[in-house]
C-alpha positions in Angstrom: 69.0 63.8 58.5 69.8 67.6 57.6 67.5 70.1 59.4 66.6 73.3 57.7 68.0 77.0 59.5 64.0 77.5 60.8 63.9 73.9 62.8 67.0 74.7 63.9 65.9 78.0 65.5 62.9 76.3 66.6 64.8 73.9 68.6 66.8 76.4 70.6 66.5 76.1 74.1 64.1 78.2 75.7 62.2 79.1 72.7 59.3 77.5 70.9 56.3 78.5 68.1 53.8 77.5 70.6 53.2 78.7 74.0 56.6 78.5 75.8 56.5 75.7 78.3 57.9 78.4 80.8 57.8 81.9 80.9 58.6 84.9 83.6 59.0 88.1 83.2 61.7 89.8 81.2 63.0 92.1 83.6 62.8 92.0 87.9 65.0 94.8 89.7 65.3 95.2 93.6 66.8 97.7 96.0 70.3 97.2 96.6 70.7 95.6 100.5 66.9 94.7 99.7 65.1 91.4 97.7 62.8 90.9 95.0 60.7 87.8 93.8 60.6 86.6 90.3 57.2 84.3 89.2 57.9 81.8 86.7 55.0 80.4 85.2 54.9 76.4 83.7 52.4 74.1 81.7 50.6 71.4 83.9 53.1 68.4 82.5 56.0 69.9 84.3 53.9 69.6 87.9 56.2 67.6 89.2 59.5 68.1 87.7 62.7 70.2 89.3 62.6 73.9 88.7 65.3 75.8 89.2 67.0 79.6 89.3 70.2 79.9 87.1 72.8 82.6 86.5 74.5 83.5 83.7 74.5 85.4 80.4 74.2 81.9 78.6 71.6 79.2 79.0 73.7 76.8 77.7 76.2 77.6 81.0 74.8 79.3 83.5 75.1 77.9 86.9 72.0 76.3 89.2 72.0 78.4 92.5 68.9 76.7 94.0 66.6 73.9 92.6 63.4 72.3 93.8 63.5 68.6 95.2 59.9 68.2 92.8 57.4 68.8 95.8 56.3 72.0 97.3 58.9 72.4 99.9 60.8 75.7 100.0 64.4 75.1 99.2 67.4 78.0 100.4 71.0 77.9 99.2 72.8 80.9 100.2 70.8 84.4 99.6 68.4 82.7 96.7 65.1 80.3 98.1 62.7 78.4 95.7 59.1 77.2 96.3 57.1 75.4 93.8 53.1 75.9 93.8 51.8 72.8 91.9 48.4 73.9 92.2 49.2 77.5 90.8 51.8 76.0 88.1 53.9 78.6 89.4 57.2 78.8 90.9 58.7 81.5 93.3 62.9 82.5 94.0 63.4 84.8 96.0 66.9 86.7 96.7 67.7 88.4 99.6 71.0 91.0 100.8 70.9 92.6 97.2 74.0 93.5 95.8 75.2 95.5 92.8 77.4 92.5 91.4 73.8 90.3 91.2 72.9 92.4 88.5 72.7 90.2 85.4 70.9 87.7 83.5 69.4 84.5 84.8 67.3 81.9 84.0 63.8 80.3 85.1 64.2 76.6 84.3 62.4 73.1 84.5 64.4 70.1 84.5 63.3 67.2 82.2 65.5 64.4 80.0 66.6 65.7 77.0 66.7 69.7 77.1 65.4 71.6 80.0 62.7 74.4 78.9 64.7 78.0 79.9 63.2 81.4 80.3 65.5 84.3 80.6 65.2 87.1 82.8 67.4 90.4 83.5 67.6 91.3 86.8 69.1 94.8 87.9 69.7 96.4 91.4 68.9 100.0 92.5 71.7 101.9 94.5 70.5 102.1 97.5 70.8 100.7 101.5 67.5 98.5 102.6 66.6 98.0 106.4 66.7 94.2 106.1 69.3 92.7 108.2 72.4 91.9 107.0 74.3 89.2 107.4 77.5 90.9 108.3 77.1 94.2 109.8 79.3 96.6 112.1 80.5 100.3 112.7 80.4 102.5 109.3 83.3 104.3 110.7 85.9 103.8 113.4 88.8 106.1 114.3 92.2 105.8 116.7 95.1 108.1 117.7 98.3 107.9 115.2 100.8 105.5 116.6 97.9 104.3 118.6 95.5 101.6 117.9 91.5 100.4 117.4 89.5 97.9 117.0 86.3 96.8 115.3 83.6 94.3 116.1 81.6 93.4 113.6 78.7 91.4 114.3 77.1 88.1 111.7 74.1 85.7 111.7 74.1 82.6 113.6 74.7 80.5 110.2 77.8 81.7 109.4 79.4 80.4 113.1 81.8 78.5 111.7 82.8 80.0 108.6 85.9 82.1 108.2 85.8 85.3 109.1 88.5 88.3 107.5 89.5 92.1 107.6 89.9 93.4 103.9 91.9 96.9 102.9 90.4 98.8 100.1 88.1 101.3 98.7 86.9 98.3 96.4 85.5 95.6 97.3 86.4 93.2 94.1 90.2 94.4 94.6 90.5 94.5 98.4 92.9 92.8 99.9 92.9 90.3 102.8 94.8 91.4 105.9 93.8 88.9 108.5 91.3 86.3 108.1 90.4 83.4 111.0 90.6 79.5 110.7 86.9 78.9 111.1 87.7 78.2 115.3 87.9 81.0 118.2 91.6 81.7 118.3 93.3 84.5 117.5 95.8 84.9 114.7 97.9 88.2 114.1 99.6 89.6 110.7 102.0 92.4 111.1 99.9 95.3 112.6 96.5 93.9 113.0 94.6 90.8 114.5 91.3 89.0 114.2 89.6 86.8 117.0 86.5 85.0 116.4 83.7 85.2 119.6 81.2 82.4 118.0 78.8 82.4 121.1 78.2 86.0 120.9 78.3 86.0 116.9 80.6 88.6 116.8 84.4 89.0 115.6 87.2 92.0 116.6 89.7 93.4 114.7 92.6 95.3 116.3 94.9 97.6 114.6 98.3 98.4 116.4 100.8 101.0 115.8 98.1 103.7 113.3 100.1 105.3 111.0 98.3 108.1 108.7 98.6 106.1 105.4 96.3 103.6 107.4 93.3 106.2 106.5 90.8 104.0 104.1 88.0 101.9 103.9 88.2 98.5 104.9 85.7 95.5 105.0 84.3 93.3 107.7 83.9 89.9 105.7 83.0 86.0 105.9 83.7 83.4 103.4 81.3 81.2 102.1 80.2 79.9 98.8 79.9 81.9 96.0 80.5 86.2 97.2 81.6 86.5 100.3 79.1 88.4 102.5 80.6 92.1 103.5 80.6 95.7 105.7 82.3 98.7 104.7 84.3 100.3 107.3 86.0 103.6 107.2 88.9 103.9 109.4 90.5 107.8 110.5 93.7 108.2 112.0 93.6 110.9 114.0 97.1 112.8 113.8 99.1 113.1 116.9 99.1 116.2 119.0 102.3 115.8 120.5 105.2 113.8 122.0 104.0 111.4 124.9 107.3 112.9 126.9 110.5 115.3 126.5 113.7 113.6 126.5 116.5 117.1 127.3 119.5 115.8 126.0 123.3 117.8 126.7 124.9 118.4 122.8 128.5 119.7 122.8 129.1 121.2 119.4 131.5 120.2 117.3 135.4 122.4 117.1 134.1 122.7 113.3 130.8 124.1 114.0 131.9 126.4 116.7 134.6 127.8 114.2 131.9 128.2 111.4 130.1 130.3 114.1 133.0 132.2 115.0 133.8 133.3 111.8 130.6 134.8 111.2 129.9 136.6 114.0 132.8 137.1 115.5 132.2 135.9 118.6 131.9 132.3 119.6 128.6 130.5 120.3 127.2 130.5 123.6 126.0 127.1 124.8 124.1 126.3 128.0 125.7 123.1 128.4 127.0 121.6 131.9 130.2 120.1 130.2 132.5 117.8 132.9 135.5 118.9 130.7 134.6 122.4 131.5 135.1 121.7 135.1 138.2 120.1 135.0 139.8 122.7 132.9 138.3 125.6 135.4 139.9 122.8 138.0 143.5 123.1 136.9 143.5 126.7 135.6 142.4 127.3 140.1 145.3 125.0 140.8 147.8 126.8 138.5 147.1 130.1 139.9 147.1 128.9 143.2 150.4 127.6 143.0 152.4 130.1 141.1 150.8 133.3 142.9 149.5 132.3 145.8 151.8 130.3 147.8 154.8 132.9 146.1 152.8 136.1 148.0 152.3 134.0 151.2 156.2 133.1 151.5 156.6 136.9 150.8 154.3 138.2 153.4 156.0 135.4 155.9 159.6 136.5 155.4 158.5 140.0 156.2 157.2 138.9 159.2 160.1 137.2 160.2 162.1 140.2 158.8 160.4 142.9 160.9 160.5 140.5 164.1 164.1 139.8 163.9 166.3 140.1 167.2 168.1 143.7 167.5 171.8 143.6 168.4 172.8 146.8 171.4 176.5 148.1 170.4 176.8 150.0 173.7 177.3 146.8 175.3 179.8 145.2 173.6 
């Protein structure tokens, strides 16, 4: 059977010529760090059947963050909770730790056989901090001595326990880049400079960087895997420059016979050093020997046969 273009666009989802079977409202926003609520309203034969919260642009692919198990218990998956209200024919999602990437388009939807009934809703986010609690928190800036190290401790909820826990490099957080990250236990594991250890009874985890070098200046992120976007903390790290040498090393430099010439022919006059030389001492050595031997011990013999010379026995001619 060939339908005409109208039936067609009557049998998109989501739509219909008579009241819609679920509606919402066509725009929510909420502060970024913060939450907001969306209503989503349904007709009395849907009492019973799954709702559900979906993102994405399309209906026909969007993806089921949370869903109702068709009573009137709450239901959390992540950041995003559901509670149906059978008596009100309303239902309620909730999302919590706002963040500018969960701007977008989503979808109040009620599951039944054939095609569920969709209504679409475009959520935005507000630049902004909120005072709920995060779920990964620590210090918004941390600083250490060049050549030097620090460390961080950044702090997380009791859920995330066993989940992975990293140190990210970058001024964005969609292109950072993983330095160190845990195995989901308490050891420590180190990558070049820095290292991560995981304290799971006191919910915290410390990153140490080693050996601070200038270009280390940036913003970093204290982060923990989990499904869907990894939970976050900007950090931004200073490396204070070094004032000064931890010691002075006095070395003895002989200069070289070329660089002394160079000097020489300059100025005239050689170079005067301040160097304690042991060659210089053995030359002084021998040029004391030298002199003592050919001037010396020749003026002492002199002085002796003098001596001898004036002491000489005299011979009395009158008694020959």
């Amino acid at each position: 059977m060939q339908l005409s273009p109208a039936l067609l666009f009557l049998l998109l989802p989501g739509y219909s010529t008579a009241q819609s079977e679920v509606t919402g409202p066509k725009t929510e926003s909420g502060p970024e760090r913060g939450s907001l609520t969306v209503q989503c309203n349904y007709t009395s034969k849907w009492k019973t059947h799954h709702k559900y919260w979906c993102g994405g642009a399309q209906w026909s692919s969007c993806r089921v963050l949370v869903i109702t198990t068709g009573s009137e218990q709450e239901v959390k998956k992540d950041r995003v909770s559901i509670r149906d209200d059978q008596e009100k024919l309303t239902f309620m999602v909730t999302m919590v730790d706002l963040r500018r990437e969960d701007a977008g388009t989503y979808w109040c939807g009620v599951e039944r056989t054939g095609q569920d009934h969709g209504f679409q809703v475009n959520v935005t986010i507000d630049p902004g901090y909120s005072t709920a609690q995060s779920e990964v928190t620590g210090p918004k800036t941390e600083s250490g001595p060049e050549r030097g190290s620090l460390t961080v401790q950044c702090n997380y909820t009791s859920k995330w326990k066993t989940h992975r826990k990293y140190w990210c490099g970058g001024a964005q957080w969609s292109s950072c880049r993983v330095l160190v990250i845990t195995t989901g236990s308490e050891q420590e594991v180190k990558k070049d400079r820095v290292s991560i250890r995981d304290d799971q009874e006191k919910l915290t985890f410390m990153v140490t960087m080693v050996d601070l070098r200038r270009e280390d200046t940036g913003f970093y992120w204290c982060a923990i895997e989990r499904t869907g976007i990894d939970y976050r903390f900007q950090v931004n790290v200073n490396v204070d420059p070094a004032t000064g040498n931890p010691g002075t090393v006095r070395t003895t430099t002989v200069p070289s016979p070329a660089f002394i010439s160079s000097i020489t022919e300059k100025t005239g006059n050689p170079p005067v050093t301040h160097t304690t030389n042991p060659l210089k001492w053995s030359l002084f050595s021998s040029t004391y020997f030298l002199l003592l031997v050919f001037l010396e011990v020749p003026l002492l013999l002199s002085m002796l046969c003098a001596v001898l010379w004036v002491n000489r026995p005299q011979r009395c001619s009158g008694r020959r």
